[in-house]
C-alpha positions in Angstrom: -1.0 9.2 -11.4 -2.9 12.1 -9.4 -6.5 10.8 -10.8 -9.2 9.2 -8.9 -10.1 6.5 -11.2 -13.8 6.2 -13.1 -13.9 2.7 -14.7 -15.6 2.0 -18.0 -15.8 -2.3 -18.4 -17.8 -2.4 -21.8 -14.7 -2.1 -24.3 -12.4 -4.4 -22.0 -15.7 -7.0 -22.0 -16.0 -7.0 -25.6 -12.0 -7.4 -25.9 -12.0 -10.5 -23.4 -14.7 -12.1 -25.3 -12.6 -12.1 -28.6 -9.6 -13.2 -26.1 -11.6 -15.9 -25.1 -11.2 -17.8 -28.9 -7.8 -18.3 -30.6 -7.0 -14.3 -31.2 -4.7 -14.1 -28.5 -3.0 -17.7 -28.8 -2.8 -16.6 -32.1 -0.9 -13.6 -31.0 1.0 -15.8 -28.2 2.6 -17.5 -31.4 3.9 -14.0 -32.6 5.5 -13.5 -29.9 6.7 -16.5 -29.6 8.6 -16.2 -33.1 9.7 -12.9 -32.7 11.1 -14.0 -29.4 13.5 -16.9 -31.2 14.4 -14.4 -33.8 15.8 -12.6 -31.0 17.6 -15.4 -29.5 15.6 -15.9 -26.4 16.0 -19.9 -25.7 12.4 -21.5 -26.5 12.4 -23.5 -23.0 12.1 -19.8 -21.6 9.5 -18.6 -24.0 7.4 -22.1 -23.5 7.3 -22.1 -19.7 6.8 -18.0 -19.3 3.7 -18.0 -22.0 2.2 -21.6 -20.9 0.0 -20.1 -18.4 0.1 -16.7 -20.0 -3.7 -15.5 -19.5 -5.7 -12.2 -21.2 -6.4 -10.2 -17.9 -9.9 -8.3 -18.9 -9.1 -5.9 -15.8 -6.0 -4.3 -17.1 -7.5 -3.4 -20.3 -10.4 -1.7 -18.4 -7.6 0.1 -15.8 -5.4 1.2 -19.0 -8.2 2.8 -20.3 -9.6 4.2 -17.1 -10.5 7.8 -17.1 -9.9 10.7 -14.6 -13.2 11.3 -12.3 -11.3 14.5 -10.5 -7.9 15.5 -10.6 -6.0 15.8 -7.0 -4.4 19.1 -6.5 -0.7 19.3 -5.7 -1.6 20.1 -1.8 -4.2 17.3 -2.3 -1.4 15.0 -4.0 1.6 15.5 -1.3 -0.8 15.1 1.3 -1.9 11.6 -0.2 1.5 10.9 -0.8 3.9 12.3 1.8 2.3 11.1 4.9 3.4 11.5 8.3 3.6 7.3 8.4 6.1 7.3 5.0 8.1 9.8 6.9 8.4 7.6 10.0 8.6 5.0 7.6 11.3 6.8 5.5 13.5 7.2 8.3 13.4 4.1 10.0 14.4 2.7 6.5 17.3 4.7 6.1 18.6 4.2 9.7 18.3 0.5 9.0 19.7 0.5 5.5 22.8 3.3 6.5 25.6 1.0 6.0 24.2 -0.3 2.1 23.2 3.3 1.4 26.4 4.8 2.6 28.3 1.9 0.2 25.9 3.0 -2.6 26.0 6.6 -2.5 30.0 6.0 -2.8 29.0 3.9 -5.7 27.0 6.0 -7.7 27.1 9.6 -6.2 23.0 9.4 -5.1 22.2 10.3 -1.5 20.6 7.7 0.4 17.7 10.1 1.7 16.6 10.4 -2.1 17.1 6.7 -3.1 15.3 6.0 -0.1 12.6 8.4 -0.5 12.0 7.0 -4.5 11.9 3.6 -3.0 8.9 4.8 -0.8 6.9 6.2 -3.8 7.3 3.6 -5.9 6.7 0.7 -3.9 6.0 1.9 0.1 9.6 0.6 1.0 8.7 -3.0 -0.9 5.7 -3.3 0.8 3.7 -3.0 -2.3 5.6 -4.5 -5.1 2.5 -5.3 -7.3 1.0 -8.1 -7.5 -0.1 -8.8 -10.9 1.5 -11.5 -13.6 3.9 -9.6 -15.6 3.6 -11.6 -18.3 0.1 -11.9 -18.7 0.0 -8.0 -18.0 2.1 -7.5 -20.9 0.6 -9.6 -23.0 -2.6 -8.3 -22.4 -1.8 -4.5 -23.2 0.2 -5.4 -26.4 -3.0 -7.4 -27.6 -5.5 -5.1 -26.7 -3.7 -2.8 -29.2 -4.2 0.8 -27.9 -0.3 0.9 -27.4 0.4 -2.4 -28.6 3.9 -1.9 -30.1 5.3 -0.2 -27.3 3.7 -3.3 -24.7 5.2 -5.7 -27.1 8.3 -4.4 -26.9 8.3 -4.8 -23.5 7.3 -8.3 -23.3 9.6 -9.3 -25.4 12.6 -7.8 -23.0 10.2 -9.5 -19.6 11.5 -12.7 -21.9 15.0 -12.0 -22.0 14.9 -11.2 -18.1 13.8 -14.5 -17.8 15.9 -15.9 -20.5 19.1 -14.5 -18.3 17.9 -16.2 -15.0 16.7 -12.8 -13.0 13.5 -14.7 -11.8 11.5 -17.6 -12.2 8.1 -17.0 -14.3 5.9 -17.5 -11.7 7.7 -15.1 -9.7 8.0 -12.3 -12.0 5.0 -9.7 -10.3 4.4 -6.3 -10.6 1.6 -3.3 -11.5 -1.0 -4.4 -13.7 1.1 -2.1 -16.4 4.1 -4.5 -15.9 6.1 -2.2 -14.2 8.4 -4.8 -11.6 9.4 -5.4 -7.9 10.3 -3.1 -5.2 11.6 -0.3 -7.5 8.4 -0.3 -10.5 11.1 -0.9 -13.4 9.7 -1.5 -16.2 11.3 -4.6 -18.5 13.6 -2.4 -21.1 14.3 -0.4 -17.7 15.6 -3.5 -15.8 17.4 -4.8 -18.5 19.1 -1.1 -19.0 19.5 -0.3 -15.5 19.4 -3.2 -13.3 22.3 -3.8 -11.0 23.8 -6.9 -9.4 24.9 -5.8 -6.3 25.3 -8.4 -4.2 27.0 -10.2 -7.1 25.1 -13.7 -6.5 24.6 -13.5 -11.1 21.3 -12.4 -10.6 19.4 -8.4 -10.2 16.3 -9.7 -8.5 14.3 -6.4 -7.8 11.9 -8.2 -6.6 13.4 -10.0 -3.0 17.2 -8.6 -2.9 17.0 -5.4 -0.7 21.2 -4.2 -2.0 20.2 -5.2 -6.0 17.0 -2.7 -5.1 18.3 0.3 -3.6 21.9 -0.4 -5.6 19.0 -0.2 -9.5 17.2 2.5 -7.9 20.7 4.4 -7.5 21.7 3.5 -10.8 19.0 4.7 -12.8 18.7 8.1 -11.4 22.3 8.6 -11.9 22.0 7.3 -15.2 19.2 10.1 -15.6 21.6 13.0 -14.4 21.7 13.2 -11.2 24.2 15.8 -9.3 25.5 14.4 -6.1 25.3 17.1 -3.2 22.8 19.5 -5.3 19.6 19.0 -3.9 16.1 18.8 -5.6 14.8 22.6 -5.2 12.7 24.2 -2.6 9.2 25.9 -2.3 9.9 30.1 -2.5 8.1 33.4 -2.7 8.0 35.4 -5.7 7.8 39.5 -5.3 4.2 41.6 -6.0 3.9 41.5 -9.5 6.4 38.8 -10.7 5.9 38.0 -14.6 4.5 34.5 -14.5 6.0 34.1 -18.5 9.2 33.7 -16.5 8.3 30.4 -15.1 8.3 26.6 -16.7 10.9 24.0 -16.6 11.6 25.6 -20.1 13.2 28.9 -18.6 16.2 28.3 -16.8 18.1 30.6 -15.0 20.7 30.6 -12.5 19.8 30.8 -8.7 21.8 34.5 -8.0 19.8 36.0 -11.0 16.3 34.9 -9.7 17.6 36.2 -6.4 18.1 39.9 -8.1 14.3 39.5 -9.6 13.4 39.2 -5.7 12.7 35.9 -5.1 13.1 34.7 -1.9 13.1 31.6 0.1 9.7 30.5 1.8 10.9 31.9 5.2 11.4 35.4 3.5 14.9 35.2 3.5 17.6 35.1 0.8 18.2 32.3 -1.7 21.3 29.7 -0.5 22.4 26.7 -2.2 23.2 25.3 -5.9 24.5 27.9 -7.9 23.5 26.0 -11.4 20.5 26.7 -13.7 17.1 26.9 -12.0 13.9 27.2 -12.9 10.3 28.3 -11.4 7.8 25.7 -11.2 4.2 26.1 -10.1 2.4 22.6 -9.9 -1.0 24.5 -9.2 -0.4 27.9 -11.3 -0.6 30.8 -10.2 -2.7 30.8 -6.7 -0.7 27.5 -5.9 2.9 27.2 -4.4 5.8 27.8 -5.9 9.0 25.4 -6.4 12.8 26.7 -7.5 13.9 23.8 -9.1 17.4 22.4 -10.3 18.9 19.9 -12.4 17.7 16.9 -10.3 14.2 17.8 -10.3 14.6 16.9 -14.0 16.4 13.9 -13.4 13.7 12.9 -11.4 11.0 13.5 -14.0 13.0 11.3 -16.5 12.4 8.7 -14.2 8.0 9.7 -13.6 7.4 12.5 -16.4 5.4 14.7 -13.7 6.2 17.3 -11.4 3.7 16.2 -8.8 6.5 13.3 -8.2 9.4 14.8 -8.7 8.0 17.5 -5.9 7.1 14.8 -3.5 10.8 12.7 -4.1 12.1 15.8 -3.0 9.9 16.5 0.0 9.8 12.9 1.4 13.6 13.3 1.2 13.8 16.5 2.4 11.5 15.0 5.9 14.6 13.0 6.1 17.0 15.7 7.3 14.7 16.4 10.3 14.8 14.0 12.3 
């Protein structure tokens, strides 16, 4: 996700011409049967997959390769602006009285759910605005991960089957990744929350249901309430690098002792749990003392670009 994007169109142009005969009707009516063997009503299935389309561009952007890769300055810079601060803010100031009633809810700090809600969809400003189904159906037909997109059209189905959203209005990334908070289909239908009660967890309009998922799923994931994400440090002349990974985990007093030492020089504070030493560029780049919800938040986004800039745009939020 930290890759400027070089696009190759001749394998997606040859695909879309095979889509353009009966191949992927053909594989509509798969679906179609495996979605009645799993109990989704046929009215759902006919009206979600009747304007159901092969999308040529999200076969050429799934298979999109890397041109240059962004540094982790480069990344948080592109990332964590000083507008998505202001932005982040003003969104928690407006939202305090939901947040407050969440974070009671599900132990999750409002400056984090908040500051995930930024990342993933610039505060619901940019939702997505690609077909979901069509999306879906495109990548499990194309083939390159077709099971796993399969599987995940199949639960888009049972969203709609339980009334979430209408099929026209089901949007999102051109990887089918939905509304303001990026779930993914098995991810809504695992995670999702009703908060508002009103029968339905629309991710995609309900500003509670949103924040209330987003809280949800990153407690789900192992979030500790009151522990923080981590914090950029120093390491002493001559610190063994083996040391450091997400693999090696250590509690905070003992990387004191091995003279590591907060970013202003001083002493390490905070969460006395397992830590570990992360260093997103190596070893000319900063350095990150981690803890057990800077894993949490790369179950959610499986890289520690992310996770880093969760915790930064969060961290912008305690200062003012």
């Amino acid at each position: 996700m930290f890759a400027v994007p070089f696009f190759s169109v001749s394998g997606a142009t040859a695909r879309s011409i095979g889509a353009a005969d009966g191949d992927f009707n053909a594989f509509l009516a798969g679906v179609r049967r495996d979605a009645a063997a799993q109990g989704i009503r046929a009215s759902t299935v006919d009206v979600a997959l009747r304007n159901a389309q092969f999308l040529p561009h999200v076969v050429e952007l799934d298979r999109k390769q890397p041109e240059r890769v962004l540094t982790f300055g480069q990344y948080i810079d592109k990332v964590v602006t000083a507008q998505r601060k202001e932005d982040a803010r003003r969104h928690l100031a407006d939202n305090r009285v939901l947040l407050d009633a969440i974070w009671r809810r599900f132990n999750v700090e409002p400056r984090f759910i908040v500051a995930l809600w930024g990342l993933e969809s610039d505060f619901g400003r940019l939702p997505g605005n690609t077909p979901v189904i069509s999306a879906l159906a495109t990548l499990a037909y194309d083939g390159r991960r077709g099971a796993y997109f399969r599987g995940e059209l199949i639960a888009a189905l049972r969203i709609l089957d339980q009334g979430h959203i209408r099929a026209d209005d089901m949007a999102g990334s051109w990887a089918g990744a939905m509304g303001q908070c990026q779930f993914m289909p098995s991810t809504f239908l695992s995670y999702a929350v009703d908060y508002d009660g009103d029968g339905r967890r629309d991710i995609w309009n309900d500003r509670a249901d949103v924040l209330a998922s987003i809280a949800n799923y990153v407690a789900r994931l192992g979030w500790r309430g009151g522990e923080g994400w981590g914090r950029e440090v120093l390491l002493p002349r001559g610190f063994d690098a083996k040391v450091t990974g997400l693999e090696v985990k250590r509690p905070t007093g003992e990387w004191s002792r091995l003279g590591v030492r907060n970013i202003d020089a001083g002493p390490l504070t905070g969460p006395t749990s397992e830590a570990s030493l992360v260093m997103p560029d190596g070893v000319n780049g900063p350095v990150l003392l981690v803890y057990p919800n800077f894993r949490a938040i790369m179950k959610w986004n499986p890289s520690t670009y992310f996770a880093a800039s969760v915790g930064y745009l969060a961290d912008s939020m305690d200062r003012g």
